[in-house]
C-alpha positions as CSV (number, residue, x, y, z in Angstrom):
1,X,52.3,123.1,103.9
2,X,53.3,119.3,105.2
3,X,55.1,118.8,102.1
4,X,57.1,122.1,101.7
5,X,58.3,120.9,105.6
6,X,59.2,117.4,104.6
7,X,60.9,119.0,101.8
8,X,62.9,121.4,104.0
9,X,63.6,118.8,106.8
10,X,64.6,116.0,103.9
11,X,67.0,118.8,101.9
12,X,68.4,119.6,105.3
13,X,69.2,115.9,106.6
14,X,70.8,115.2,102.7
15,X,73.0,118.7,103.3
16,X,74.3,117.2,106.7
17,X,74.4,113.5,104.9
18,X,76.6,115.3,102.2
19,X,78.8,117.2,104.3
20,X,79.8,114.2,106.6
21,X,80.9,112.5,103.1
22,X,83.1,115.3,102.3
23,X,84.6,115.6,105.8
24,X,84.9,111.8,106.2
25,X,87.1,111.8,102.5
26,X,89.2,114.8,103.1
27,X,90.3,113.3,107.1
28,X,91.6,110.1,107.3
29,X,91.9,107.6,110.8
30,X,95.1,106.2,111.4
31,X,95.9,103.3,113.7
32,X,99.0,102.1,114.8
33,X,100.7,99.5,117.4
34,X,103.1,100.2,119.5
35,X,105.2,97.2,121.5
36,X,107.4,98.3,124.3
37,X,110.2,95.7,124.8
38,X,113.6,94.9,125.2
39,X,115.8,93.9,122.3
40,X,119.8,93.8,121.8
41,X,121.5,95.7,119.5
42,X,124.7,96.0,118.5
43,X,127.0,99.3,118.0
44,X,130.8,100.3,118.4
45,X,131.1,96.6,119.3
46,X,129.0,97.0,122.2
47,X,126.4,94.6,122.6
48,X,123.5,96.0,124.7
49,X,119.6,95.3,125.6
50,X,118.1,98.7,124.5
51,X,114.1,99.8,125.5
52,X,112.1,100.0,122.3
53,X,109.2,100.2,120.3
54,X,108.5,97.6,117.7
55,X,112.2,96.7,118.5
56,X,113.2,99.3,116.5
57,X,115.6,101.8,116.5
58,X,114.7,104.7,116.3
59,X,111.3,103.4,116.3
60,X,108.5,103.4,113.4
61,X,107.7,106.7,111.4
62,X,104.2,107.7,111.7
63,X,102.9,109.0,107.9
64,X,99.5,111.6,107.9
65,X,97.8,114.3,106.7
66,X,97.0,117.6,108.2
67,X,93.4,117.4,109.9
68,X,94.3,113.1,110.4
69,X,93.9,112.4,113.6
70,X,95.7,108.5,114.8
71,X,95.1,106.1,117.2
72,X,98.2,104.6,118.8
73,X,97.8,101.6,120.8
74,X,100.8,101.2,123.2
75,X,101.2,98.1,125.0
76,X,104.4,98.2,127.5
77,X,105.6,95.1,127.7
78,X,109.0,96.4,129.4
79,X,110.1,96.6,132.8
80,X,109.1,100.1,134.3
81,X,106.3,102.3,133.2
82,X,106.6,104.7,130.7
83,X,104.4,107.4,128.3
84,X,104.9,108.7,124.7
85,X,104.8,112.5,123.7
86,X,103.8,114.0,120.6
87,X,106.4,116.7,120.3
88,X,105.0,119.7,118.4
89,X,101.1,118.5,118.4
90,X,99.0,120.9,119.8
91,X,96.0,118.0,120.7
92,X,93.1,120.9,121.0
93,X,90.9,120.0,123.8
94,X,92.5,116.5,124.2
95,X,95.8,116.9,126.8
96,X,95.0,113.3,128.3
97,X,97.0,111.9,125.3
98,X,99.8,114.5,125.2
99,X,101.7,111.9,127.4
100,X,103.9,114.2,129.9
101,X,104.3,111.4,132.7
102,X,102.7,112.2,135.9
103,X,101.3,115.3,134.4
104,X,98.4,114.4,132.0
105,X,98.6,110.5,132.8
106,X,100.7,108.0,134.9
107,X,102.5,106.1,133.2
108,X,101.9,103.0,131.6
109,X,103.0,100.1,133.6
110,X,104.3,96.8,133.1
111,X,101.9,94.3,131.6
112,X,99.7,97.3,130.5
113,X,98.6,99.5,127.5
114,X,96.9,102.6,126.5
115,X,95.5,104.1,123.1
116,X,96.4,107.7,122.7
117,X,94.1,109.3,120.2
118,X,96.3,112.1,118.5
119,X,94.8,114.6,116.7
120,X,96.9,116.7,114.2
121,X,94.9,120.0,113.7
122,X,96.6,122.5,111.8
123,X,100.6,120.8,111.7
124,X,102.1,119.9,109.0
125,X,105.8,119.0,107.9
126,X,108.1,117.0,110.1
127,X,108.0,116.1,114.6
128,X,108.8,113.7,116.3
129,X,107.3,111.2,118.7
130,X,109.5,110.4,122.0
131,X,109.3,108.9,125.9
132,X,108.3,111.5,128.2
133,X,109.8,109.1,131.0
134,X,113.3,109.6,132.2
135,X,115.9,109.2,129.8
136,X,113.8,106.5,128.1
137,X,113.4,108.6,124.9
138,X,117.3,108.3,124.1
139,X,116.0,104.9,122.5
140,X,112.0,105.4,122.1
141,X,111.7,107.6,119.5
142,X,110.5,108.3,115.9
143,X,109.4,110.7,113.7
144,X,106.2,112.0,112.6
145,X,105.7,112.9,108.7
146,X,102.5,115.4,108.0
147,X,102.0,115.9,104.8
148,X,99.4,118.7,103.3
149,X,95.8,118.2,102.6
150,X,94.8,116.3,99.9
151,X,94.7,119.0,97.1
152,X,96.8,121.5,98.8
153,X,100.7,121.7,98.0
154,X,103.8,122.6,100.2
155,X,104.8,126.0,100.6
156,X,107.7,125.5,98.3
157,X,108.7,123.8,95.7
158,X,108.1,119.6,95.6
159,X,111.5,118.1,96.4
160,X,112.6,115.1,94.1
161,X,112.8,112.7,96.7
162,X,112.0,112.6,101.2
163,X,114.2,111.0,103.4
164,X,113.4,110.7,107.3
165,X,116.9,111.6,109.2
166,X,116.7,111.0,113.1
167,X,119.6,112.7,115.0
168,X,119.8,110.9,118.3
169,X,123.7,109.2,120.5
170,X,124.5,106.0,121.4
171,X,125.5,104.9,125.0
172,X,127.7,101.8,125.5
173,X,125.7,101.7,128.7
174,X,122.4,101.3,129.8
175,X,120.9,104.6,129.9
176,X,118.7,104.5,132.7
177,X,121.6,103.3,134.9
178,X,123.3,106.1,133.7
179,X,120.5,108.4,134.7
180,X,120.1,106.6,138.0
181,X,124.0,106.4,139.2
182,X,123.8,110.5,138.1
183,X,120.6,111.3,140.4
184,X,122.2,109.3,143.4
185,X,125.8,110.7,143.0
186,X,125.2,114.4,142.1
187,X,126.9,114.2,139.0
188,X,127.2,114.9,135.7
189,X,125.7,111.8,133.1
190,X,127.9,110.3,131.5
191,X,128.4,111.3,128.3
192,X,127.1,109.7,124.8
193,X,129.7,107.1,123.4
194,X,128.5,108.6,119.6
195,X,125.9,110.5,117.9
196,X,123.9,108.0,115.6
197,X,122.0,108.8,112.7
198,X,119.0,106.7,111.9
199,X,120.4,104.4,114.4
200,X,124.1,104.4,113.1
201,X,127.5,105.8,114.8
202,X,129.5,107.9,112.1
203,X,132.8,106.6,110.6
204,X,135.1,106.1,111.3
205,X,134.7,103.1,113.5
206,X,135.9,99.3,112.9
207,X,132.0,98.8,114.2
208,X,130.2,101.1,112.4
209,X,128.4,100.4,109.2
């Protein structure tokens, strides 16, 4: 009678040993680093200090799978506080990372960083990652890229070849002076100089590349 229980109490322990293998090699962990900071660039010979990640723009494509879940370490190393939204992940049981500011966390201030644990449950295909502070998304941004499970195929046919296009516009100025000289006058923004595409005005421009 002992044995047949250690038998049933060893087979069960190996089936849970088992299925944590197969869970841990069909999910993958993802970490990435996100720096906050100033950094010029340069567009429709405007030279301009811009708020970005990685100083990047737009900022650095995140790559996983469907059922992934990534850690992103933000450090803000800017000027005013500011959180990062997930646009399009539904974060089950996990809103403190979702990143609406003053909603499901303050922001993240000066000097300080937070780790957002993002968890992409049944998404797949192609979102975006953006500030959920002021205008502060105009120039911290980037796309997300979910691919399918491992053994699982897209609901169409495989294209010959991906390429990441991020549709964002270009202000001469600097946007949160824009947003604030709006909010205290009562007016309208002013209006983007240009629509960019991956970070590039369209032709024709003496500027543009």
């Amino acid at each position: 009678m002992g044995s047949t229980k250690t038998s049933l109490i060893l087979g069960f322990l190996g089936f849970l040993f088992l299925d944590s293998l197969l869970f841990c090699s069909a999910y993958n962990v993802h970490h990435y680093s996100f720096l906050l900071r100033e950094t010029n660039f340069t567009r429709l010979c405007t030279t301009k200090s811009m708020f970005t990640v990685n100083g990047q723009w737009p900022g650095p494509t995140i790559h996983v799978r469907k059922g992934d879940k990534a850690f992103v370490n933000v450090h803000n190393n800017g000027d005013y506080g500011v959180t990062i939204h997930w646009h399009g992940v539904k974060q089950p049981k996990n809103p403190w990372s979702d990143g609406p500011e003053n909603i499901t966390q303050c922001p993240i201030k000066p000097g300080k960083n937070f780790t957002y644990e993002v968890i992409f449950s049944d998404e797949e295909g192609t979102l975006w990652w953006h500030a959920h502070s002021d205008w502060s998304r105009a120039t911290i941004h980037g796309a997300i890229v979910i691919l399918p499970e491992i053994g699982k195929t897209y609901p169409f046919p495989k294209p010959y070849a991906e390429q990441v296009l991020i549709l964002a516009e270009w202000f001469n100025g600097d946007v949160k002076e824009l947003i604030d000289e709006a909010t205290s006058t009562g007016g309208d923004p002013t209006p983007s100089n240009a629509y960019a595409l991956n970070g590039q005005p369209g032709f024709p421009n003496n500027c543009s590349n």
